[in-house]
C-alpha positions, -999 to 999 in steps of 0.1 A, spaced: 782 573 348 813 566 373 801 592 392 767 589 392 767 551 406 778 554 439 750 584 443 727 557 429 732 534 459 728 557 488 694 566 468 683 529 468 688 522 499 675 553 517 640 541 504 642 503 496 614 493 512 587 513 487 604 507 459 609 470 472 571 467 468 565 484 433 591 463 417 586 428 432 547 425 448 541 393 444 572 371 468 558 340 461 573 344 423 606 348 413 605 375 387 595 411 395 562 423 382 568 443 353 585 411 336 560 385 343 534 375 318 551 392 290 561 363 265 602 361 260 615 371 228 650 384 233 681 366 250 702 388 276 733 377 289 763 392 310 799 380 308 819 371 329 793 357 355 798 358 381 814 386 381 843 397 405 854 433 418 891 446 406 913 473 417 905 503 394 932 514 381 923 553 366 912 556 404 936 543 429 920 532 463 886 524 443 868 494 428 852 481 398 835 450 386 839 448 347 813 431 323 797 432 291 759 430 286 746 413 250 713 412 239 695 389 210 666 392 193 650 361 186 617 366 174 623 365 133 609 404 131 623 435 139 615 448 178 618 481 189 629 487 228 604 506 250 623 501 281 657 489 294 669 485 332 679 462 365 668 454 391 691 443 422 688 420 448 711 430 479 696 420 508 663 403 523 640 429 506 641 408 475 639 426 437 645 467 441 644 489 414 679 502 404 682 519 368 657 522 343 670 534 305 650 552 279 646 540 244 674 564 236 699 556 262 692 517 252 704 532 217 736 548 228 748 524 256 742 489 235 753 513 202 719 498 185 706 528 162 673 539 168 667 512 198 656 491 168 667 451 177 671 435 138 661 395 138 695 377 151 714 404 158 732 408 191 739 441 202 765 449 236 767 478 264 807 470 262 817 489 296 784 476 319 806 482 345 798 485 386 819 507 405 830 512 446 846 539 462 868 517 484 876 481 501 846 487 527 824 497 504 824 463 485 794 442 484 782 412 469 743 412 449 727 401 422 710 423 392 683 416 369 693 433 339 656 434 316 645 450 282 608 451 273 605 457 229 573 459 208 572 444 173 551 459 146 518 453 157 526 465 190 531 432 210 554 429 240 583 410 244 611 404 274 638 396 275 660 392 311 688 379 325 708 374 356 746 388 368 763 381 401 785 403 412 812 393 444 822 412 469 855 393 467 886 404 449 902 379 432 
């Protein structure tokens, strides 16, 4: 994943502006469309937030902003994930589109079997972690980290929550 980041980034912003507009239509609301109107059910949060860039030490001369991502389900019923992802906010353009995870990967990066979110239960992608290839490369955004999960009778829920990450090193 290391690897794949950085590749990420120059793929973002070679077409921001389309996916600016699928992600986030409506400017005059702060939450991009996929996310509204779906009633919350699930609590997301990132720690530590903000979050600051660090020397990385298994590559020397590169950067890496470490956090964990939990999530909660809070709805009294088991809920089964149909989607996981961020969005990032970087510049003017608002809400872009930056990762979007499968059922499965959900299951493998927050170690949750099956993708299936039990009543209470808080699940964590341990090594959420954000990486830069050097000192000029560091940047300062914000990402809307979502995950969209059904219950039984097939209704919706969201859940969502908000990490900043620095462009300082502290």
């Amino acid at each position: 994943m290391k690897n794949f980041l950085p590749g990420l980034a120059l793929l973002l912003l070679s077409s921001a502006a389309g996916r600016a507009q699928t992600a986030w239509t409506d400017h005059s609301r702060v939450l991009p469309d996929k996310l509204r109107q779906v009633p919350v059910g699930l609590t997301l949060w990132h720690t530590p937030n903000p979050n600051y860039p660090e020397p990385d030490p298994a590559t020397p001369g590169q950067y890496v902003w470490k956090h964990r991502t939990m999530v909660r389900n809070e709805v009294g019923e088991p809920l089964q994930v149909v989607e996981c992802g961020s969005l990032i906010w970087y510049s003017a353009a608002g809400w872009q589109a930056n990762l979007t995870e499968t059922p499965a990967g959900f299951a493998e990066l927050f170690n949750c079997p099956q993708g299936q979110l039990k009543p209470g239960a808080t699940y964590t992608f341990v090594k959420n972690y954000r990486y830069a290839g050097s000192a000029k490369s560091l940047y300062g955004g914000d990402a809307l980290w979502y995950i969209l999960a059904k219950d039984a009778s097939g209704k919706l829920y969201k859940g969502f929550g908000l990490i900043e990450t620095e462009a300082t090193v502290r």
